[in-house]
C-alpha positions in Angstrom: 46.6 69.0 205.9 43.9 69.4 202.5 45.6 70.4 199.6 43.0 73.1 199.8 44.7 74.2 202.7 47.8 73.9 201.7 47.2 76.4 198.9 45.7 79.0 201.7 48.6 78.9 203.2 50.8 79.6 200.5 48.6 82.3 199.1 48.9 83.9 202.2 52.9 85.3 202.0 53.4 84.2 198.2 52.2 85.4 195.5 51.9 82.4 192.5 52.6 82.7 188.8 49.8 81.7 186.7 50.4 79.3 184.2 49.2 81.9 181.3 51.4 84.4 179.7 49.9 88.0 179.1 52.3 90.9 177.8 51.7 93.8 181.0 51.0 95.9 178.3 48.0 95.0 177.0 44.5 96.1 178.9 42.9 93.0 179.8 39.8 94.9 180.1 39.6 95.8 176.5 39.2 93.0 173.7 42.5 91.1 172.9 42.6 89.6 168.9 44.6 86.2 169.3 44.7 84.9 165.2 41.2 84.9 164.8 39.8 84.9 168.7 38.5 87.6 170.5 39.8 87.9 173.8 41.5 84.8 173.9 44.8 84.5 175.7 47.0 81.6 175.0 48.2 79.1 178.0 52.0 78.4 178.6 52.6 74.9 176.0 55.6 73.1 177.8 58.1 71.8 175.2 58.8 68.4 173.9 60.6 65.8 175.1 63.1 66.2 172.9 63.8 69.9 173.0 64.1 69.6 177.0 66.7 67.3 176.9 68.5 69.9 174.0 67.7 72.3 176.7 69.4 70.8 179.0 73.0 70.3 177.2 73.6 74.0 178.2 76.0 72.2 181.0 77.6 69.2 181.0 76.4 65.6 182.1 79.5 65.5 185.0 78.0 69.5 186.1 74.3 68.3 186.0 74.8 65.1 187.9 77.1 67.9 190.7 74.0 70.0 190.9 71.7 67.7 191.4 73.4 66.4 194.3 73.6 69.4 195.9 70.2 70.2 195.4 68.7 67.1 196.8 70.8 68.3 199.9 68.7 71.9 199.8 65.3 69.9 199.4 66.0 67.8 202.5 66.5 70.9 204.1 63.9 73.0 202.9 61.8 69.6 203.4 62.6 69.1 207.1 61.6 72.8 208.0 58.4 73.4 206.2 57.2 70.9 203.0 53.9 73.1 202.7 55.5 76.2 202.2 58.5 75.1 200.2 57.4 72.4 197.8 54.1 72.2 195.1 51.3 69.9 195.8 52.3 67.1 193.3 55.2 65.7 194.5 54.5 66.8 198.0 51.9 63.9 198.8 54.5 61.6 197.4 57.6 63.2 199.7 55.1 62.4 202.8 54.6 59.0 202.3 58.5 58.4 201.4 59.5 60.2 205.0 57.2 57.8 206.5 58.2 55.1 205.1 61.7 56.1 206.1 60.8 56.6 209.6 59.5 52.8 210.0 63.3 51.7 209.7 66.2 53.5 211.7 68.8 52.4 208.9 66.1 54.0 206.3 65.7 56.9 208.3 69.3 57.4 208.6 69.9 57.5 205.4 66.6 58.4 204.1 66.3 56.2 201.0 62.5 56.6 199.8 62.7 60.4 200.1 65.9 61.0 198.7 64.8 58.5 195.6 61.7 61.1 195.2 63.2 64.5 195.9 66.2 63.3 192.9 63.3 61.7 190.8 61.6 65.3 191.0 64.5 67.1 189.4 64.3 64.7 185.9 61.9 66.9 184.2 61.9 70.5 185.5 61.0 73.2 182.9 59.2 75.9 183.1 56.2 76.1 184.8 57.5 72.6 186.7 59.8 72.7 189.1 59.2 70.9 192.7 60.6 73.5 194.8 58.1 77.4 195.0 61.5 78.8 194.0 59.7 82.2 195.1 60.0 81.1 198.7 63.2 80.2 198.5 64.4 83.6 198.9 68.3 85.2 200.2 67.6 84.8 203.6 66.3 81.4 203.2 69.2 80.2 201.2 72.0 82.0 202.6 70.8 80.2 206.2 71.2 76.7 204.1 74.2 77.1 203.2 75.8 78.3 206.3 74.3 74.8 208.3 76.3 72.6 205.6 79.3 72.1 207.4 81.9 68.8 208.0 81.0 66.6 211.1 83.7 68.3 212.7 81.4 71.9 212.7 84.6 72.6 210.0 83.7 75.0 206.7 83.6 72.8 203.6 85.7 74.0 200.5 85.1 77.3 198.6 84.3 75.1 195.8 81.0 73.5 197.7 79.8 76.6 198.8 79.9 77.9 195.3 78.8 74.5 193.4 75.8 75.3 196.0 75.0 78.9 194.5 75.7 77.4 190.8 73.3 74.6 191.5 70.3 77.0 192.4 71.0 79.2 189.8 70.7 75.9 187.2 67.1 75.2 188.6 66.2 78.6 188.2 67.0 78.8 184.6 65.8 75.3 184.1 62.5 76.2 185.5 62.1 79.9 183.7 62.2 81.3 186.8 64.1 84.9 187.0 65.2 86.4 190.1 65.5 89.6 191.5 68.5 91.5 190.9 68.8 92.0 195.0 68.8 88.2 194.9 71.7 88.1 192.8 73.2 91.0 194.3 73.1 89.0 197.8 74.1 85.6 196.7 77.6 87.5 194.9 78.1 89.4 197.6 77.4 86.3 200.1 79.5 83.6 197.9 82.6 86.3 198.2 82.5 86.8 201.7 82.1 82.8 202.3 85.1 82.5 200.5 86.9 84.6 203.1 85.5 82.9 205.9 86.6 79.9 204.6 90.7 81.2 204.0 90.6 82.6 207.1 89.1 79.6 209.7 92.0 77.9 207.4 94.8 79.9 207.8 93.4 79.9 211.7 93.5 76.3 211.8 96.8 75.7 210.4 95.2 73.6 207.6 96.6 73.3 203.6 95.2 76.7 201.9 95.4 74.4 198.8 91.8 73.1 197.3 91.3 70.5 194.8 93.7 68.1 192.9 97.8 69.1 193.0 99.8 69.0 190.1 102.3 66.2 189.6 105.8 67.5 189.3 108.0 66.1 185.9 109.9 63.7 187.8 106.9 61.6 189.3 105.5 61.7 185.9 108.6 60.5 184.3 109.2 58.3 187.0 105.2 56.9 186.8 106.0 56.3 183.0 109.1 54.3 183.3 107.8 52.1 185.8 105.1 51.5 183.0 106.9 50.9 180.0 108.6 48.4 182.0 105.8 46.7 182.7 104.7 44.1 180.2 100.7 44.0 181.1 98.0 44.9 178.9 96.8 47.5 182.0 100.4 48.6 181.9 100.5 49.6 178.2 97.1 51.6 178.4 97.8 53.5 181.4 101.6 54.2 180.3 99.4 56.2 176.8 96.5 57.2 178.4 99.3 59.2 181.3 101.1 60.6 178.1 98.6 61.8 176.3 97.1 63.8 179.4 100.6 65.1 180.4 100.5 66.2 177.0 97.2 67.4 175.6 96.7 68.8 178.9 93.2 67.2 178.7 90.8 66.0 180.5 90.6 62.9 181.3 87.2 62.4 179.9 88.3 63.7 176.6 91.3 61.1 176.2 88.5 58.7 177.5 86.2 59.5 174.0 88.9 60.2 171.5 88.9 57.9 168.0 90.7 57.1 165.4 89.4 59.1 163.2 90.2 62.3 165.5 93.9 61.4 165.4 95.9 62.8 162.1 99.7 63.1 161.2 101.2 66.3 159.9 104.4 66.8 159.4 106.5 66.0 162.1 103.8 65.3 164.7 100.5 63.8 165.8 97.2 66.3 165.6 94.4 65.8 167.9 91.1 66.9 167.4 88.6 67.6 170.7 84.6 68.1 170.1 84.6 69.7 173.5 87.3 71.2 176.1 86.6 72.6 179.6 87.2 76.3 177.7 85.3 75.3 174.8 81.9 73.4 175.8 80.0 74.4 172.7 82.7 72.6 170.2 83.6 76.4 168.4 86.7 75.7 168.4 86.6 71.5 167.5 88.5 71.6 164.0 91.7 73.5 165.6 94.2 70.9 166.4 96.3 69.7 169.5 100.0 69.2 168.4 102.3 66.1 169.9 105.3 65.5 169.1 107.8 62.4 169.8 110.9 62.5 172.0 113.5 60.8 171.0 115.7 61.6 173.9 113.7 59.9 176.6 111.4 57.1 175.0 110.0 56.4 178.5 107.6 59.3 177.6 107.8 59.4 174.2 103.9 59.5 172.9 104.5 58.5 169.3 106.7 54.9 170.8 103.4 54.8 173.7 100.7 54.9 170.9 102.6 52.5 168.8 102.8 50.0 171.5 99.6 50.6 172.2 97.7 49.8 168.4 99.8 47.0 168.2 98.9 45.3 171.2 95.2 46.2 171.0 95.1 46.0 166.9 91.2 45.5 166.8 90.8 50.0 167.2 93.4 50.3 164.3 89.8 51.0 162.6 88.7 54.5 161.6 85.6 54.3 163.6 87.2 52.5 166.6 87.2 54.8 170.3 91.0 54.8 171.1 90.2 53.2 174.4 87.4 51.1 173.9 84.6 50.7 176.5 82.1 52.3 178.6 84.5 53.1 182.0 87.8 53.7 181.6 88.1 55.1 185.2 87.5 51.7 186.4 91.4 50.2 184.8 
């Protein structure tokens, strides 16, 4: 199909914003004084580079990279039932091609390779005014029938957590792209995300499954337990992951934030260690970044002791005794 006739179609049920700005209250009829221009009206300008990506901190690089995933997953979707209605004419063309390359290998077709590697390529640079998907034809009905295909092979409900990442996904590309929607919309989605959360309890409780999601806690004796069998140890792997365990169990941290501390974010006061965090999961905008995390040492029980673990640590690793130095130098810690 013409791109000409592509935009027929789409002009036919959708109604598309213009890429010009004009404040409803203003008669377009009657002369309009721009600085010194007479019925001029000033274009949308995109922003830099720069500012997108300070745009884009508003959520975290671990929360981005969860969206996007499940947004590719909505493309592939929206791309299999109708690409002309759903998707804009510039990466459309390019979508095509990759689903036909895709189709001239069963493995590539299986997994889709050359699409997926266009639909995530798609979702680098959305602002607004640029956005691949016509989020106006993504509407409640339309979504809400997405997300109630995504199921396990087994035709089993996924978590409450996926169906909600999927809802917090499409709300992401909506700011992202400038694009507001209706209060219904939101009225539908919250109403919709509750009563999937239901569903979900109850096919559980039906099935006899664990009502549990996510990670479970470890109990104090495994984590003592887990520590002693590390102190014993006498391997460089052992001395790291006996400190890096204590100093979760006892900043009740993130991993990723024992993973970036330094040096110079480590003081002694008093009787104890302070820790300083630029970010936790409850403060993602650093407010809160000079108020310290207090540990102190146990004398009692030096198997989990963190002053003895960070001791043993810096002098086995003495090279990030330096004020500079990342605690646990390196670019993947998850990987030890």
């Amino acid at each position: 199909m013409q791109t000409k006739d592509r935009k027929s179609k789409r002009n036919s049920t959708n109604n598309m914003n213009t890429n010009l700005t004009v404040d409803n209250n203003l008669n377009v009829d009657n002369d309009l004084t721009v600085g010194n221009n007479i019925g001029a009206i000033i274009p949308y300008q995109p922003p830099t580079a720069e500012v997108q990506s300070i745009m884009k901190k508003y959520v975290a690089d671990t929360t981005v990279k969860r969206y996007r995933n499940e947004l590719v997953k909505l493309m592939f979707w929206l791309f299999d039932k109708d690409p002309e209605k759903y998707f804009h004419d510039w990466i459309l063309d390019n979508a095509i091609k990759a689903d036909n390359e895709d189709k001239k290998s069963s493995k590539s077709m299986n997994q889709r390779k050359y699409l997926r590697e266009v639909l995530k390529d798609s979702l680098n640079d959305v602002c607004k005014n640029h956005c691949p998907i016509i989020l106006e034809t993504v509407d409640f009905s339309t979504f809400s029938h997405f997300v109630t295909t995504q199921k396990s092979k087994g035709e089993k409900l996924l978590s409450k957590s996926t169906y909600g990442n999927m809802q917090s996904a499409l709300m992401y590309l909506h700011k992202m792209a400038g694009f507001v929607a209706t209060e219904d919309f939101r009225r539908d989605i919250l109403q919709f995300n509750q009563g999937m959360k239901r569903k979900v309890t109850e096919e559980k409780m039906h099935m006899g499954q664990s009502l549990e999601e996510g990670k479970k806690g470890m109990n104090i004796e495994v984590y003592k337990l887990m520590c002693t069998k590390l102190m014993e140890m006498e391997t460089e792997d052992a001395v790291f992951a006996h400190l890096f365990l204590i100093l979760e169990w006892n900043l009740m941290a993130w991993s990723d934030n024992c993973t970036k501390l330094k040096l110079a974010h480590i003081e002694w006061q008093n009787d104890c260690l302070t820790f300083f965090f630029g970010k936790t999961k409850g403060d993602q905008t650093g407010e809160k970044s000079d108020s310290p995390w207090h540990v102190y040492s146990n004398p009692f029980e030096p198997c989990i002791c963190p002053i003895l673990a960070l001791a043993k640590y810096i002098f086995s690793n003495p090279d990030v005794a330096t004020s500079k130095s990342a605690l646990f130098p390196g670019n993947d810690q998850y990987s030890r």
